[in-house]
C-alpha positions in Angstrom: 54.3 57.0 -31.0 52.6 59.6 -28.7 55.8 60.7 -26.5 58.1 61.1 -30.4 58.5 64.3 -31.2 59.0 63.1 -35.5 56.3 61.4 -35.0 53.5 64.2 -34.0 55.4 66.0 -36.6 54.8 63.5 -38.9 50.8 63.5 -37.6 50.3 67.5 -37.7 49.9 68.0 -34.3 53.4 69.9 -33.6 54.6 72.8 -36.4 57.9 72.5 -38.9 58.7 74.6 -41.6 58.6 71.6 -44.5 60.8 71.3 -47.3 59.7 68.2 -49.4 57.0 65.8 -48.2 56.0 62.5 -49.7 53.9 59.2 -48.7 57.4 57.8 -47.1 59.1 61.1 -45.4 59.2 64.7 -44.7 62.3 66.6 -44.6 61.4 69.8 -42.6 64.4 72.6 -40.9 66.2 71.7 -38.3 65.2 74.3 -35.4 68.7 74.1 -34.5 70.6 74.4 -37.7 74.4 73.7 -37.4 75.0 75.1 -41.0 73.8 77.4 -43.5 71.4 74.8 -44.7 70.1 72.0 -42.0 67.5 69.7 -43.2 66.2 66.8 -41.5 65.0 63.8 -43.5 62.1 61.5 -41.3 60.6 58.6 -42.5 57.1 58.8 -41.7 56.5 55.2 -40.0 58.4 55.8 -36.5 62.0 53.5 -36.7 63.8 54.5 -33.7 67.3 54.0 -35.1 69.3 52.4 -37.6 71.0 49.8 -35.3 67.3 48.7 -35.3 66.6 48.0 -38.9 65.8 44.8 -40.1 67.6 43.4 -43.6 64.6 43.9 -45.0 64.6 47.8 -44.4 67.3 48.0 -46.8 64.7 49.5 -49.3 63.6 52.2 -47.3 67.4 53.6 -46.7 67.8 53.7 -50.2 65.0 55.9 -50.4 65.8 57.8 -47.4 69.4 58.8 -49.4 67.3 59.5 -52.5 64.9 61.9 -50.4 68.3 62.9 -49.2 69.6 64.0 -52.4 66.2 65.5 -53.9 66.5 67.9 -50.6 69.6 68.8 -51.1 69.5 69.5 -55.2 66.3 71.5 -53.9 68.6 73.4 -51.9 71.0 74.6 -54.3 73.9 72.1 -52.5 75.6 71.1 -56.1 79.3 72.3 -54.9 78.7 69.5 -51.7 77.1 68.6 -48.7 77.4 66.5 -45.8 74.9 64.0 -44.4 74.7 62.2 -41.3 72.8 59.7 -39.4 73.5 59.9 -35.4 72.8 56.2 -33.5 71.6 55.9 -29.9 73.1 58.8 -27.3 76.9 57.6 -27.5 76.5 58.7 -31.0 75.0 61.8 -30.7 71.0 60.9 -30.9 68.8 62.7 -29.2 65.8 61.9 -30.5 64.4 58.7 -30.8 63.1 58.6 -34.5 65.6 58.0 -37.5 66.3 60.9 -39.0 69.1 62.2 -41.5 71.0 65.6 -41.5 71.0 67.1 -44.4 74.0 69.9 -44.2 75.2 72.5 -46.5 75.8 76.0 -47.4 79.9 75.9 -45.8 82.9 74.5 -46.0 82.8 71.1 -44.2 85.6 70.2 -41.5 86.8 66.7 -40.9 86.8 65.1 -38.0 82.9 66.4 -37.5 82.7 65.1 -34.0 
């Protein structure tokens, strides 16, 4: 989609500092990190949120965690990490293009929100 930021990630046309990149997703730095380490997790083919996937997107969520995981071994996260996925603008989403939080580096504090 022209007007998604992810997606003219995803196409080259904007810049991200990468961190793993396969057929499915990238997982570049957030620009806005929240913790020591803040990774974002994008599936290439633009799904605007979860609350929009289909049964048979169950697949691609597994893979998303597993791309999740990879990042975060990557990143030296073995004593934890947190992850989050933010739906539509009541639950924090502010941009339209599923992505995951990958977040590390600190203690983590409960309630997050």
């Amino acid at each position: 989609m022209a007007d998604c930021v992810f997606c003219r990630i995803v196409a080259g046309e904007l810049p991200a500092r990468v961190v793993y990149s396969d057929d499915e997703f990238l997982a570049i730095r957030d620009i806005n990190p929240v913790a020591p380490t803040h990774v974002l997790v994008i599936p290439r083919a633009h799904v605007a949120r979860v609350s929009e996937l289909a049964p048979g997107d169950a697949p691609m969520l597994g893979r998303l965690l597993e791309v999740a995981r990879r990042v975060a071994e990557s990143e030296g996260l073995a004593r934890g990490y947190r992850l989050v996925i933010n739906d539509g603008p009541m639950g924090g989403q502010t941009v339209d293009h599923l992505h995951l939080h990958v977040l590390g580096g600190r203690q983590m504090t409960w309630p997050p929100g």
